[in-house]
Backbone atoms as SQL, in Angstrom:
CREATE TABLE atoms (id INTEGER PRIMARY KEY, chain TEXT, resi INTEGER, resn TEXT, atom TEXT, x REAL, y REAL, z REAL);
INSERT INTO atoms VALUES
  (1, 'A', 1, 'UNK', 'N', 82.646, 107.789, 86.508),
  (2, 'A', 1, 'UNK', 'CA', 82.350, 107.340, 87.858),
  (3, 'A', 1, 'UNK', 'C', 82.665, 108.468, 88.840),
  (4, 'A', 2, 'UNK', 'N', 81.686, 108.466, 89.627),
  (5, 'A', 2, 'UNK', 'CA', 81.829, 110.053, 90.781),
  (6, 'A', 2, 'UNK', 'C', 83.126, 109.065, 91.913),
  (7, 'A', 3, 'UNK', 'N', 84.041, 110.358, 91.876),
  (8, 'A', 3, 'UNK', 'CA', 84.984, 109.456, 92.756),
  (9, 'A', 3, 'UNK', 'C', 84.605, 110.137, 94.706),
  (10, 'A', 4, 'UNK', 'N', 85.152, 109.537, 95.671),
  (11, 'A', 4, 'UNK', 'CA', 84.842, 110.044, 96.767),
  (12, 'A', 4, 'UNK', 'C', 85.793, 111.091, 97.146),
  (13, 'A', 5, 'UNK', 'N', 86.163, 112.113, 98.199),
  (14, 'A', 5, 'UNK', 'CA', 86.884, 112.893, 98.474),
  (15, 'A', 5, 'UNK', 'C', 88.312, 112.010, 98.618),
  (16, 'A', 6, 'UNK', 'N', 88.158, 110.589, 99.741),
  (17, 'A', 6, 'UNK', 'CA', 89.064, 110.384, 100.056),
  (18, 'A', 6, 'UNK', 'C', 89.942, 109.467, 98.986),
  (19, 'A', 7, 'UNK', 'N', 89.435, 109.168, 98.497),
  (20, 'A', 7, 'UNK', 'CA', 90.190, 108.449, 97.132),
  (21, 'A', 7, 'UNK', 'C', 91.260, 109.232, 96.576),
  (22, 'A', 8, 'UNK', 'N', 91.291, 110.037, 96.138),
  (23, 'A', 8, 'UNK', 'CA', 92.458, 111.434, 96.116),
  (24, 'A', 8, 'UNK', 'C', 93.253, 111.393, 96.909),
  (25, 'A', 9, 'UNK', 'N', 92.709, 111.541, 98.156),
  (26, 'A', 9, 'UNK', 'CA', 93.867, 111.950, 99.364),
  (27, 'A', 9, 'UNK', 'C', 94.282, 110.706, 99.559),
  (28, 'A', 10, 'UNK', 'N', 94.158, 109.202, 99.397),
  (29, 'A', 10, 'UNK', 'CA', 94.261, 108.400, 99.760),
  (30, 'A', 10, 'UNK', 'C', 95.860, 108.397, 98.785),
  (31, 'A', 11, 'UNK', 'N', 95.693, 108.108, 97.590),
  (32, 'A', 11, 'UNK', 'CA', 96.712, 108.150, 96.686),
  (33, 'A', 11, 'UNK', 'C', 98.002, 109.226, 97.009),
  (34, 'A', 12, 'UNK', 'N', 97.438, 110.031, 97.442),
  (35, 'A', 12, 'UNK', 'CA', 98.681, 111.214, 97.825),
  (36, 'A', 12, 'UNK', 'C', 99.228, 110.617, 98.889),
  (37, 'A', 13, 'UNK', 'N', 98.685, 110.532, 100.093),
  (38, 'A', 13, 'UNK', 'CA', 98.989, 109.896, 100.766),
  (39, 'A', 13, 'UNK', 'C', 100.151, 108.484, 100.535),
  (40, 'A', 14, 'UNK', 'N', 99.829, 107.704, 99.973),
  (41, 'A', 14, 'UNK', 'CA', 100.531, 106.560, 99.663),
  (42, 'A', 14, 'UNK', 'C', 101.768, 106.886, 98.533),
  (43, 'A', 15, 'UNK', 'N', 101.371, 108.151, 97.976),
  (44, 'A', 15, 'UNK', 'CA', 102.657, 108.452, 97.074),
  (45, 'A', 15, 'UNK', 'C', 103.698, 109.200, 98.401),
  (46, 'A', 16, 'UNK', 'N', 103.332, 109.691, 98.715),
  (47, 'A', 16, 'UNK', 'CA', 104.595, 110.953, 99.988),
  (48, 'A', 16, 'UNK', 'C', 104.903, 109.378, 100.546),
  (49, 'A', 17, 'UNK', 'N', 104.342, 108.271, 100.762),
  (50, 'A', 17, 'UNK', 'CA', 105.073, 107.284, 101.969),
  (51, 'A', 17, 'UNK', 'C', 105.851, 106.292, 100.570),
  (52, 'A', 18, 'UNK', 'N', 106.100, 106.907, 99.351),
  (53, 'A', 18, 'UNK', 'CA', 106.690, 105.756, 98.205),
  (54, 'A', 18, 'UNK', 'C', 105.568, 104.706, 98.558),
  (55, 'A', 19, 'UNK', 'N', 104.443, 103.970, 98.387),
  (56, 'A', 19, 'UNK', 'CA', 104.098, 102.951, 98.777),
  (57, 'A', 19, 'UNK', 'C', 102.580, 102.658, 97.457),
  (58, 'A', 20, 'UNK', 'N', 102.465, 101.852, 97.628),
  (59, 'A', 20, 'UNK', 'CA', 101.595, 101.107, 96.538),
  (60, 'A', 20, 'UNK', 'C', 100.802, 100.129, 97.007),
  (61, 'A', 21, 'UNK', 'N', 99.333, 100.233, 96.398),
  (62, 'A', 21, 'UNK', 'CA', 98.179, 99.494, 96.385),
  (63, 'A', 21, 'UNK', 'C', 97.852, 98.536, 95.393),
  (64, 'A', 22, 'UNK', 'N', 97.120, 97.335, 96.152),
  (65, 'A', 22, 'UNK', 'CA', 96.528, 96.358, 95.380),
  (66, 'A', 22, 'UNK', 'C', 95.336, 96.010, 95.705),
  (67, 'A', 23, 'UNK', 'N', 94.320, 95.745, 95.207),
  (68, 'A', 23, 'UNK', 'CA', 92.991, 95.288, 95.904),
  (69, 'A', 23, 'UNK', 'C', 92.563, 93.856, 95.473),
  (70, 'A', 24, 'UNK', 'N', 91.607, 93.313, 96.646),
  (71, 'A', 24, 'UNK', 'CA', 90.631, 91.965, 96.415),
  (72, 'A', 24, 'UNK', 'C', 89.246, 92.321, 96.902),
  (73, 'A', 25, 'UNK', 'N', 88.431, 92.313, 95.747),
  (74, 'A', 25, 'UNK', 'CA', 87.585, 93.057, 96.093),
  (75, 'A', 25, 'UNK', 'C', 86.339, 91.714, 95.747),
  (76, 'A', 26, 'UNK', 'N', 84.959, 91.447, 96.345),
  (77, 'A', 26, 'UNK', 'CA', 84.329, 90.218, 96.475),
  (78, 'A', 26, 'UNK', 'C', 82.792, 91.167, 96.171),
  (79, 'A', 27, 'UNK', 'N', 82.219, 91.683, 96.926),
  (80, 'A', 27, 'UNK', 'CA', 80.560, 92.241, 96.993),
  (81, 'A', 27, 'UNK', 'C', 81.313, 93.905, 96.044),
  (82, 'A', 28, 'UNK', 'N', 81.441, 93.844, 96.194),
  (83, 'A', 28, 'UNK', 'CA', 81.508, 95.460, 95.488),
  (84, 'A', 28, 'UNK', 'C', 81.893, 95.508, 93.780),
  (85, 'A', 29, 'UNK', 'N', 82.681, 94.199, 93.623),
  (86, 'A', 29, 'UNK', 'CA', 82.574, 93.743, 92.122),
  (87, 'A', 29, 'UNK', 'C', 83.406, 94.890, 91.387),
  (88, 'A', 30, 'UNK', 'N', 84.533, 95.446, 91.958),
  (89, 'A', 30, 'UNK', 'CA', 85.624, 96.006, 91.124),
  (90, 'A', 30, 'UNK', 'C', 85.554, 97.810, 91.379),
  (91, 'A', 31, 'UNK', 'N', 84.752, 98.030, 92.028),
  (92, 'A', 31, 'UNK', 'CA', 84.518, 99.255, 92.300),
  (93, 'A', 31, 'UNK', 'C', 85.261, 99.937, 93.055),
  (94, 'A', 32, 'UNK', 'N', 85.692, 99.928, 93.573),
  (95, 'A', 32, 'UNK', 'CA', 86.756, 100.144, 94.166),
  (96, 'A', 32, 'UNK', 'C', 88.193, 100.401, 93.156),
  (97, 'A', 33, 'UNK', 'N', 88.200, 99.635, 92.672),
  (98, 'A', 33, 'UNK', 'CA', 89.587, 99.728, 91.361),
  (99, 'A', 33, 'UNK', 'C', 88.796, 100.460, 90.560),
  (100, 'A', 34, 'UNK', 'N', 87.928, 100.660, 89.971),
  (101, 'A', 34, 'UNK', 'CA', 87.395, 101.925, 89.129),
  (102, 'A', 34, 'UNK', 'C', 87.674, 103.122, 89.591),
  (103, 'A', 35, 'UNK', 'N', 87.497, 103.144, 91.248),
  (104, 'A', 35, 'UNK', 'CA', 87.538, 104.436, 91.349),
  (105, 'A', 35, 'UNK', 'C', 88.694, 104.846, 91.586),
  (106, 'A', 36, 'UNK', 'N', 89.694, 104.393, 91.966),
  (107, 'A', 36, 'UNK', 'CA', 90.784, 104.625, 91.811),
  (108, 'A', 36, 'UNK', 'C', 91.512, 104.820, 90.502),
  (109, 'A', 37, 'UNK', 'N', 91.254, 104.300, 89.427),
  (110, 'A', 37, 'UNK', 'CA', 92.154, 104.348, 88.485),
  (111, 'A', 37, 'UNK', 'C', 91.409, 105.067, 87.445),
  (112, 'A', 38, 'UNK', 'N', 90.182, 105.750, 88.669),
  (113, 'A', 38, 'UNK', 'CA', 89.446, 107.052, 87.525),
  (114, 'A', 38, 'UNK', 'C', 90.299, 108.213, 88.153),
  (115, 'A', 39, 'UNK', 'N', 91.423, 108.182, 88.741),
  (116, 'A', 39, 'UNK', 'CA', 92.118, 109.582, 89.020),
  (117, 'A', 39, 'UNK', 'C', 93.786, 109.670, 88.127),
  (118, 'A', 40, 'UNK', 'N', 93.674, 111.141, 87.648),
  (119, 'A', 40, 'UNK', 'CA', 95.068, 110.458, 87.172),
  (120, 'A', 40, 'UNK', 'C', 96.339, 110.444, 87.722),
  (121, 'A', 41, 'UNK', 'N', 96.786, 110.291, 87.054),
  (122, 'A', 41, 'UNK', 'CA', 98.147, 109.371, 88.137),
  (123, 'A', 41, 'UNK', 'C', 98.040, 108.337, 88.776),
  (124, 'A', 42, 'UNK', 'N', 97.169, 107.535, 89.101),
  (125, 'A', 42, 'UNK', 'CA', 96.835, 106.610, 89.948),
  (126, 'A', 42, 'UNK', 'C', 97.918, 105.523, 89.538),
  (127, 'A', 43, 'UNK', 'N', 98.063, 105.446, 88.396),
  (128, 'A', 43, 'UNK', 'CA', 99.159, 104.111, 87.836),
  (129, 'A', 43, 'UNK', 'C', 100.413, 103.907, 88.137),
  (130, 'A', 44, 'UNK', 'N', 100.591, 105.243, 88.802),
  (131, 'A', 44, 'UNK', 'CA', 102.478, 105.253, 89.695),
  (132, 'A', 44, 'UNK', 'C', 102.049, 104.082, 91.111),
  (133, 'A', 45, 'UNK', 'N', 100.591, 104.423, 91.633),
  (134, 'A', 45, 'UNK', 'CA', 100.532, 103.880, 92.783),
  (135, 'A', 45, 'UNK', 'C', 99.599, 102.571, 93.041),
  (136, 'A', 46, 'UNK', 'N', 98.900, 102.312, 91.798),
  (137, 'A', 46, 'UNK', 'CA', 97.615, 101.432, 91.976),
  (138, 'A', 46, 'UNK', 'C', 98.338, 100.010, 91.043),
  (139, 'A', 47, 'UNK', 'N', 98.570, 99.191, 91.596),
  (140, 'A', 47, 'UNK', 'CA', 98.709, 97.824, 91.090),
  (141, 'A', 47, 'UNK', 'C', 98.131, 97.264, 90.155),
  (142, 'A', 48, 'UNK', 'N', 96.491, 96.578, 90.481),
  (143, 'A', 48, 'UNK', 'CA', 95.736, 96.082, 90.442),
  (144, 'A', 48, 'UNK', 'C', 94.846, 95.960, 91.418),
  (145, 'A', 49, 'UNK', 'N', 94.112, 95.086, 90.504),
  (146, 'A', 49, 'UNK', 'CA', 93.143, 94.608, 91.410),
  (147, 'A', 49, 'UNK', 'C', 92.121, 93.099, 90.724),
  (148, 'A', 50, 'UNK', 'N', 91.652, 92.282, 92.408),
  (149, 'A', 50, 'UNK', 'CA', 91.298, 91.165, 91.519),
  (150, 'A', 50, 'UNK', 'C', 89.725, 91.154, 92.485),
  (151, 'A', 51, 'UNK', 'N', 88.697, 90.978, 91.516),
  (152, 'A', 51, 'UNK', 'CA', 87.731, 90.835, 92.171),
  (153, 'A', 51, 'UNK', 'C', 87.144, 89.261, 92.028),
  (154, 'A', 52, 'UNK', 'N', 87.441, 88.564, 93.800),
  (155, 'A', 52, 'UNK', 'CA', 86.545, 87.263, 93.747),
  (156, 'A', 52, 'UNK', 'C', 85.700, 87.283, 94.408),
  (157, 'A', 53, 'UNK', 'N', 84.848, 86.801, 93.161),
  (158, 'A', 53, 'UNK', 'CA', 83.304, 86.840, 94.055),
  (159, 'A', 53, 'UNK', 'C', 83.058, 85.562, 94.370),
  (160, 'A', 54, 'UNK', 'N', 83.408, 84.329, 93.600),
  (161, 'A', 54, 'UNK', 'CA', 83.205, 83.196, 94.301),
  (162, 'A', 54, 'UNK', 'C', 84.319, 82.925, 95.330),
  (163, 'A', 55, 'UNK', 'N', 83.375, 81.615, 96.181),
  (164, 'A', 55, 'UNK', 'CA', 84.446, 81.384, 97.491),
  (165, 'A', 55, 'UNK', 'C', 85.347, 80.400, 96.935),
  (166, 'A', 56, 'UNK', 'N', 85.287, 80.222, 95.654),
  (167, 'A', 56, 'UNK', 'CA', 86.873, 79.375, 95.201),
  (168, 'A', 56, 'UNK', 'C', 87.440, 79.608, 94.725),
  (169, 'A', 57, 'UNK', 'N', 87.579, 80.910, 93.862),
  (170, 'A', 57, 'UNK', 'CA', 88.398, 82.035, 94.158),
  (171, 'A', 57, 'UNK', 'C', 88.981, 83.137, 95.000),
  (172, 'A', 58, 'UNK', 'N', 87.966, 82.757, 95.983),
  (173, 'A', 58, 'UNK', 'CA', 88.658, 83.546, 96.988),
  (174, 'A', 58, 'UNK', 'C', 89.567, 82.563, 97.487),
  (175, 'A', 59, 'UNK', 'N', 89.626, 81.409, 97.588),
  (176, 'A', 59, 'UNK', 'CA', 90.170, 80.056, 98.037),
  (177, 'A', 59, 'UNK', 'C', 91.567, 80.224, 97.357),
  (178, 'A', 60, 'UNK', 'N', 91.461, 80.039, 96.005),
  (179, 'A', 60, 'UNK', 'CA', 92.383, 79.306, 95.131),
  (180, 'A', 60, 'UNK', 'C', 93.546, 80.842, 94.741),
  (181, 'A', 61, 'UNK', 'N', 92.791, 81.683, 94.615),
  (182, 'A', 61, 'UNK', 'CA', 93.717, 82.426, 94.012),
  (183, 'A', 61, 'UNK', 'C', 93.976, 83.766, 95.105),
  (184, 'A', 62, 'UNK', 'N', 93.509, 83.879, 95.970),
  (185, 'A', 62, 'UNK', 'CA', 93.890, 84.934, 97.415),
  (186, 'A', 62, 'UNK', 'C', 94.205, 83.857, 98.482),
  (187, 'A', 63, 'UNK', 'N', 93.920, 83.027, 98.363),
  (188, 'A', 63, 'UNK', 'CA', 94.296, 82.105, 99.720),
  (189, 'A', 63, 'UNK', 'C', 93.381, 81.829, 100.883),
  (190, 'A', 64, 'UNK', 'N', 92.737, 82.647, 100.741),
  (191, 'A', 64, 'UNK', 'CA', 91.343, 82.670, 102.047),
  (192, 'A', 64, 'UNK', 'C', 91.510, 81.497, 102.660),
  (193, 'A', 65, 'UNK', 'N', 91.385, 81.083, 103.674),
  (194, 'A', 65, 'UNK', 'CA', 91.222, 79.842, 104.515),
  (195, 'A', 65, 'UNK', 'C', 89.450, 79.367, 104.066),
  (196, 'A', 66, 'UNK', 'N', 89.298, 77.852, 103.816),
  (197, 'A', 66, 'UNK', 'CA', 87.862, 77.985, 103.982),
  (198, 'A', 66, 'UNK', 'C', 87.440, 78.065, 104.579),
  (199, 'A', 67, 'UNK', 'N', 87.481, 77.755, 106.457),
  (200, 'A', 67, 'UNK', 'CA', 86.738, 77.892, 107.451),
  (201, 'A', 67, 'UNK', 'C', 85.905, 79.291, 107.237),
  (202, 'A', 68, 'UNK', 'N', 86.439, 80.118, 106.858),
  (203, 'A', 68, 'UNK', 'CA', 85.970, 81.312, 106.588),
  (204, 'A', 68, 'UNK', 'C', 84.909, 81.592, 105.932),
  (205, 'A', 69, 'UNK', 'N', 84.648, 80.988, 104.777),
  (206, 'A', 69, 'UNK', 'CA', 83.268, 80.715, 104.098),
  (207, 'A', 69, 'UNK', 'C', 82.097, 80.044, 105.094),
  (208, 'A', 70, 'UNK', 'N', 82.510, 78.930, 106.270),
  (209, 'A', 70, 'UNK', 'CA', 81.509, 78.237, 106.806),
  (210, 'A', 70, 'UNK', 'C', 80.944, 78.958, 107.966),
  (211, 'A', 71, 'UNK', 'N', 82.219, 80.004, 108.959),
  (212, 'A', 71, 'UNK', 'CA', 82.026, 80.403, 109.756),
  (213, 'A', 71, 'UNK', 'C', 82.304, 81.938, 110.089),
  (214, 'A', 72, 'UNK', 'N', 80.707, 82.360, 110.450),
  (215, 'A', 72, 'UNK', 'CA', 80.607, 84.100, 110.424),
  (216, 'A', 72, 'UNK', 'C', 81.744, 84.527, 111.193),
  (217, 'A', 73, 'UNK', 'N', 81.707, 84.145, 112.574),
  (218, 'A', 73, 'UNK', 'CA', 82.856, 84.668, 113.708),
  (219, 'A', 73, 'UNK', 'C', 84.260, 84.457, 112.720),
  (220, 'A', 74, 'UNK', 'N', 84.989, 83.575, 112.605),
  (221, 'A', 74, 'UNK', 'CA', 85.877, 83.697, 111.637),
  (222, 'A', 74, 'UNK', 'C', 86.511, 84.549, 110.387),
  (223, 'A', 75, 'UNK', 'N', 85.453, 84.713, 109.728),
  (224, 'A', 75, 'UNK', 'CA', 84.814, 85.252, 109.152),
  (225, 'A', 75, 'UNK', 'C', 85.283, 87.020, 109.080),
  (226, 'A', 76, 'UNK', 'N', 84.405, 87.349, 110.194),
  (227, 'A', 76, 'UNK', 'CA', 84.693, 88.556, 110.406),
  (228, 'A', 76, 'UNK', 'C', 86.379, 89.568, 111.312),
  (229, 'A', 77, 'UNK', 'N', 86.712, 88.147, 112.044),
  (230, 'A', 77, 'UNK', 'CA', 87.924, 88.408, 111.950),
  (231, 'A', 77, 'UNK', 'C', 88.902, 87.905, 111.215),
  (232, 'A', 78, 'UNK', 'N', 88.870, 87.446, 110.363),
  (233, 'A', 78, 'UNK', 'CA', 90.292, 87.817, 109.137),
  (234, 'A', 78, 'UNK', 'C', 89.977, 88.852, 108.846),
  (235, 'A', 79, 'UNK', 'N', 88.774, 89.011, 108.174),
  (236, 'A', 79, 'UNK', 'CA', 88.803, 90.816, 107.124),
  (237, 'A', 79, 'UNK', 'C', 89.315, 91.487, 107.868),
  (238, 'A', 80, 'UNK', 'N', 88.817, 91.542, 109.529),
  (239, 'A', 80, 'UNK', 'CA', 89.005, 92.893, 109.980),
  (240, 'A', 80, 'UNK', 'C', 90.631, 92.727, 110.271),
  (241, 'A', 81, 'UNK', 'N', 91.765, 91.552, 110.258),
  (242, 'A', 81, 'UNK', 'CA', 92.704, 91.377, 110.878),
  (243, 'A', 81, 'UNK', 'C', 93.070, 91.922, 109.167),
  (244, 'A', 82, 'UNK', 'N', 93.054, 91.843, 108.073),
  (245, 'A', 82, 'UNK', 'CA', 93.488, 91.702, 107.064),
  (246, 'A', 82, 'UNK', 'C', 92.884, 93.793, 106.684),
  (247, 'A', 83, 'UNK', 'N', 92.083, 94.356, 106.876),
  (248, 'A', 83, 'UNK', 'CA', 92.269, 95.669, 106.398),
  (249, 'A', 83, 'UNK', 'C', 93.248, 96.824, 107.237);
């Protein structure tokens, strides 16, 4: 998998601050955790990762509120309150 520039620096980054990643990943279907844990070392800093693509998993096992599934405005602010 071709990784991006910042994926690298991202990990360095989070290693100099001691700190560690986890992902929930829904439309992108795990890609994101591929590309990360196509670098090495990544395993000092990369958790996991859980990709839900349905909204009852996003429900049941991340917590998502459902309003969120019904309503766009909503919607778009959790993610953006949540990245």
């Amino acid at each position: 998998m071709a990784t991006t520039p910042s994926i690298p620096r991202l990990l360095l980054l989070l290693s100099k601050r001691d700190q560690t990643l986890a992902t929930a990943e829904s439309i992108t279907a795990g890609l994101i955790s591929a590309a990360l844990t196509d670098i090495a070392g990544a395993s000092k800093i990369f958790k996991g990762g859980i990709v839900a693509y349905s909204d009852e998993v996003k429900h049941d096992v991340l917590g998502v509120p459902t309003i969120i599934f019904r309503d766009e405005e909503h919607s778009s602010s959790f993610f953006l309150c949540r990245s």
